[in-house]
C-alpha positions in Angstrom: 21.1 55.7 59.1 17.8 53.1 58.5 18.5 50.9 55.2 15.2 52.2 54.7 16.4 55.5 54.0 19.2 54.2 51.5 17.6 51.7 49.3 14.4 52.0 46.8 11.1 50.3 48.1 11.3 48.2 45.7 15.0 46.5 46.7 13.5 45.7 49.9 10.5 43.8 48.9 12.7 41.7 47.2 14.7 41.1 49.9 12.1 40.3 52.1 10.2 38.7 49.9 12.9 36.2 49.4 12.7 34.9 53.2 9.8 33.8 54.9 6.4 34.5 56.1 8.1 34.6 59.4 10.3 37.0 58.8 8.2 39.1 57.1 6.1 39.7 59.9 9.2 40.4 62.2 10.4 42.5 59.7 7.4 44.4 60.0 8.2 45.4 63.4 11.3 47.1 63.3 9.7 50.3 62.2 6.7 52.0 60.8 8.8 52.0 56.9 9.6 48.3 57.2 6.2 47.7 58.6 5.0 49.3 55.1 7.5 47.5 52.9 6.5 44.2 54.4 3.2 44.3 53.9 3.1 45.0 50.6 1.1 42.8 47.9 4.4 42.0 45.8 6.1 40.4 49.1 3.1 38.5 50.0 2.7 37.1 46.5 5.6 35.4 46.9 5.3 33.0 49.7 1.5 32.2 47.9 1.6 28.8 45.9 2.0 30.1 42.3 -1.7 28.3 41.3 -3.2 30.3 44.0 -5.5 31.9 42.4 -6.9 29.0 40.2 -7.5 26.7 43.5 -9.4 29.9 45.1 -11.2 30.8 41.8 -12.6 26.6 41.8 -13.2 27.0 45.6 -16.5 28.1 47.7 -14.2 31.0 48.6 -13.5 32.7 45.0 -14.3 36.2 47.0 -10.5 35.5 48.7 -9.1 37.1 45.4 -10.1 40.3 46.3 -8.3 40.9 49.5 -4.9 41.9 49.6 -2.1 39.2 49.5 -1.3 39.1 53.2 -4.6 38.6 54.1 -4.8 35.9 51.5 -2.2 34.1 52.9 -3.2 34.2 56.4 -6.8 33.2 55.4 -5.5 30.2 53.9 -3.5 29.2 56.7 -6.2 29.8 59.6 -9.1 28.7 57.7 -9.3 25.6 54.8 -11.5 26.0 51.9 -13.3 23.7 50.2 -12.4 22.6 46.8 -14.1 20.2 44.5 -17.4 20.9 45.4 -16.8 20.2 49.2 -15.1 17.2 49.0 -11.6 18.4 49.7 -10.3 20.9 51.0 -6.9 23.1 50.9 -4.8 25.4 53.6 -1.3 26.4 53.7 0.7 25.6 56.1 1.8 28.3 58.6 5.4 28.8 58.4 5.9 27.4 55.3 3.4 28.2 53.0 3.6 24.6 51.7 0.2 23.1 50.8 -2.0 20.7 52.7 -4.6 18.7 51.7 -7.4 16.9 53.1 -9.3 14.2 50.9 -12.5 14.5 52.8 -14.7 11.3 53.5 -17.0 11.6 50.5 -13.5 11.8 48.0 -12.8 8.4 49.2 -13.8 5.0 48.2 -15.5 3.6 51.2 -16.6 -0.1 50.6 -19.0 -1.2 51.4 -21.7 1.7 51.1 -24.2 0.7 49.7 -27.1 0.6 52.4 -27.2 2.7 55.7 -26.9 -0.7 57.5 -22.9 -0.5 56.9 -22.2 3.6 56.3 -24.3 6.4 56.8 -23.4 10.1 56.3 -24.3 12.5 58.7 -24.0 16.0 58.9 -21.9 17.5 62.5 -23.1 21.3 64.2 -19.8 23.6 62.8 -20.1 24.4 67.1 -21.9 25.4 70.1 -23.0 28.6 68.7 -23.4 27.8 64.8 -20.8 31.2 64.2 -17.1 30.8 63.4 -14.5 33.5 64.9 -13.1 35.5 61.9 -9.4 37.8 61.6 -9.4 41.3 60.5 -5.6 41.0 59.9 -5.4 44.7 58.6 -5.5 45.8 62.2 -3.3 43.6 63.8 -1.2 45.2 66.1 2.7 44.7 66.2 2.1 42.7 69.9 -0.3 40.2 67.7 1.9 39.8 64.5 4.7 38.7 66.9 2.4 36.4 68.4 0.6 34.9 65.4 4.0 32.6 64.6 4.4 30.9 67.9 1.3 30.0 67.9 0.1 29.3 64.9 -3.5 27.5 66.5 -6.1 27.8 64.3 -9.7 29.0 65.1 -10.7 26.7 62.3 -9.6 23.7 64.2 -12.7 24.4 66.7 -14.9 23.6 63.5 -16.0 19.9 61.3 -14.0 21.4 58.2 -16.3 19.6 55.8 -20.5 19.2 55.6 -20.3 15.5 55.9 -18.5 12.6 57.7 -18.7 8.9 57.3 -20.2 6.9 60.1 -19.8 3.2 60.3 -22.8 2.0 61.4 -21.7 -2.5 61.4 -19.3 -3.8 58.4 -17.3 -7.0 59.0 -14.4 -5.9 57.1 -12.7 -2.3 56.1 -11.8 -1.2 53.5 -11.0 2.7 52.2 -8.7 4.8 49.4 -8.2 7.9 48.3 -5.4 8.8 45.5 -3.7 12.2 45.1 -1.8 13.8 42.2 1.6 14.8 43.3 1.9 17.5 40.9 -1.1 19.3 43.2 1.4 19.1 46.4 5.0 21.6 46.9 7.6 20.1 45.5 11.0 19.1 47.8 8.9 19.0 50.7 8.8 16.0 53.1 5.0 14.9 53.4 3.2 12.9 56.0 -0.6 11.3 55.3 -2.9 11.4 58.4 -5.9 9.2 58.5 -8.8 11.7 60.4 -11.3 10.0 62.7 -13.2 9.5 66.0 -14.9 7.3 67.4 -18.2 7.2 68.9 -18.3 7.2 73.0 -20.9 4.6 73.1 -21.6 1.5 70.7 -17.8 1.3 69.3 -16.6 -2.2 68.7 -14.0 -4.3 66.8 -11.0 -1.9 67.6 -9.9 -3.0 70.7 -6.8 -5.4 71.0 -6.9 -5.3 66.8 -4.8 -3.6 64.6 -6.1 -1.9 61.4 -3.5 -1.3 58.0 -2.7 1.8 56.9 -1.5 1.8 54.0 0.5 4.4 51.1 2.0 4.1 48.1 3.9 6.9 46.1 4.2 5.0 42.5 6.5 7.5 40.8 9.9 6.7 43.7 8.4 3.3 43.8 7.8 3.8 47.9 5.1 1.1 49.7 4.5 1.9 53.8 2.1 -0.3 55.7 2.1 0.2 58.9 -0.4 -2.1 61.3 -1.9 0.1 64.2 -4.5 -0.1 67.1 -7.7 2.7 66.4 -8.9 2.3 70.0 -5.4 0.9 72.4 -5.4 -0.2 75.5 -3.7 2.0 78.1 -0.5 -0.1 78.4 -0.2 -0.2 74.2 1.7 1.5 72.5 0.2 4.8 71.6 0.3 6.5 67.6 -2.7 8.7 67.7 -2.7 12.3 68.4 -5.7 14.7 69.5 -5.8 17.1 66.9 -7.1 20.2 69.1 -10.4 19.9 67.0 -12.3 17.1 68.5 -11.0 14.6 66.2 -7.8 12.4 66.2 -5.1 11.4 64.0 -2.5 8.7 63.2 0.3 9.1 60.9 -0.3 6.4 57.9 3.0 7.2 56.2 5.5 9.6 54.7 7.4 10.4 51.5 9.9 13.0 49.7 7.4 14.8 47.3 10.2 15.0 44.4 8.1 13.4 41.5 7.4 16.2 39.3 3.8 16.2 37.0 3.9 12.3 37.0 3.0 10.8 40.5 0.4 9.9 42.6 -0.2 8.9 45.8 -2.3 6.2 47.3 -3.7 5.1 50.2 -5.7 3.1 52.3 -7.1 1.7 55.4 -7.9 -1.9 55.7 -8.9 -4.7 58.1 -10.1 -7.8 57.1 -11.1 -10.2 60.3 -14.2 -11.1 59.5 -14.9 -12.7 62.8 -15.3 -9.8 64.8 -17.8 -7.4 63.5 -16.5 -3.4 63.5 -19.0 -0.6 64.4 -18.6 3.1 65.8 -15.8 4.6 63.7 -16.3 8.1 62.2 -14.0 9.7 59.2 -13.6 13.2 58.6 -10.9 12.2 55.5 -7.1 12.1 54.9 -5.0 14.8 55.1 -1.3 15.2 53.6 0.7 18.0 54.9 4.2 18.6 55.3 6.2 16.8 58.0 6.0 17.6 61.4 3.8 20.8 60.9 0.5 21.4 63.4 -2.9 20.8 61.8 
């Protein structure tokens, strides 16, 4: 006899929705009344951050709120919106549902930038094509929602997530922050900050055989990382960057134990200060804190 048939809807949406986003969707397949129980709006509610709905309503995205809660969710994992008027931006990490941030370059202090001759900000084609792919999760098939774990690759990733990036044009020293509220981030979750960049294929000097600091500090646990890396290393250094699948890189700055309650914050940086050797070619897309170990 299917459980199905013995206990109340209700019972099993609290069940399920007392799991995982995972295991929802494999729960889904077992049969056509699980399928219906675990796509219901009360599961999916659950594994959404519980300020959902006031980070979409402040977003470019406030239409989100009208779609169901699975398609909510899955919308928030495959594609980030933009929050504070475009400067950041928010996405939920796949398995999880823990949130990510990314501090894009215009939420940072960038010093110097006062005259184009150091930064300039310049606006990247979204692609080839100028259209982005889109999900119409309602109709995915059991095949699909089996598939859409493993996986987990974003079509977003294909995409510059924000309007603008920060180009250095010629600056003799670095020097960048960014601060974030803990309270914003999920709690009891293990966080690593990514410093986002590129650099240009032509006309890119000053990173070679030189290390840069990156630099976080979470005041609240009283935690201070620097670690001093290479942007641009040569073939037999060692290696910290990671092709992020979008065109851009990343390099882990740091990580930390996000158990601070409403009271923390978290800063960072990226410094380098020999002034002999003039820098010139690097491009920021921001800083991005997600949990640990989790694809972009």
């Amino acid at each position: 006899m299917e459980i199905t048939s013995i206990l109340p809807e209700e019972c099993l949406c609290l069940i399920i929705s007392l799991t995982s986003p995972e295991d929802a969707c494999r729960s889904a397949m077992i049969s056509h009344a699980f399928r219906s129980v675990a796509n219901r709006d009360e599961v999916w509610e659950k594994f959404l951050p519980s300020d959902y709905r006031s980070i979409i309503s402040g977003s470019s995205s406030s239409s989100l709120l009208s779609l169901g809660k699975k398609d909510v969710y899955f919308h928030l994992c495959f594609h980030p919106i933009l929050i504070q008027i475009g400067t950041k931006s928010f996405q939920l990490e796949k398995k999880s549902g823990k949130k990510c941030y990314m501090m894009g370059a215009r939420a940072l202090s960038i010093i110097p930038e006062g005259t184009p001759a150091h930064w300039i900000w310049t606006s990247l084609q979204e692609s080839s094509d100028g259209e982005k792919p889109t999900f119409d999760f309602k109709r995915m098939t059991k095949r699909m929602a089996l598939l859409i774990f493993p996986l987990f690759t974003s079509c977003f990733d294909f995409f510059n997530r924000f309007p603008e990036t920060a180009e250095l044009k010629q600056v003799w020293w670095l020097n960048m922050r960014g601060e974030i509220e803990t309270k914003i981030l999920s709690s009891d979750t293990n966080y690593a900050v990514y410093f986002v960049f590129k650099l240009r294929k032509e006309h890119t000097t000053g990173f070679t055989q030189r290390t840069v600091g990156l630099h976080v500090h979470v005041d609240k646990i009283g935690l201070r990382e620097v670690r001093m890396v290479s942007l641009d290393p040569l073939r037999d250094e060692p290696r910290y960057i990671r092709e992020r699948g979008d065109g851009w890189m990343e390099i882990e700055m740091g990580a930390f134990f996000n158990n601070c309650g409403d009271d923390g914050s978290v800063e960072f940086s990226v410094w380098e200060a020999h002034t002999n050797y003039v820098k010139q070619g690097l491009i920021i897309e921001g800083i991005e804190l997600r949990p640990k170990d989790s694809a972009s």
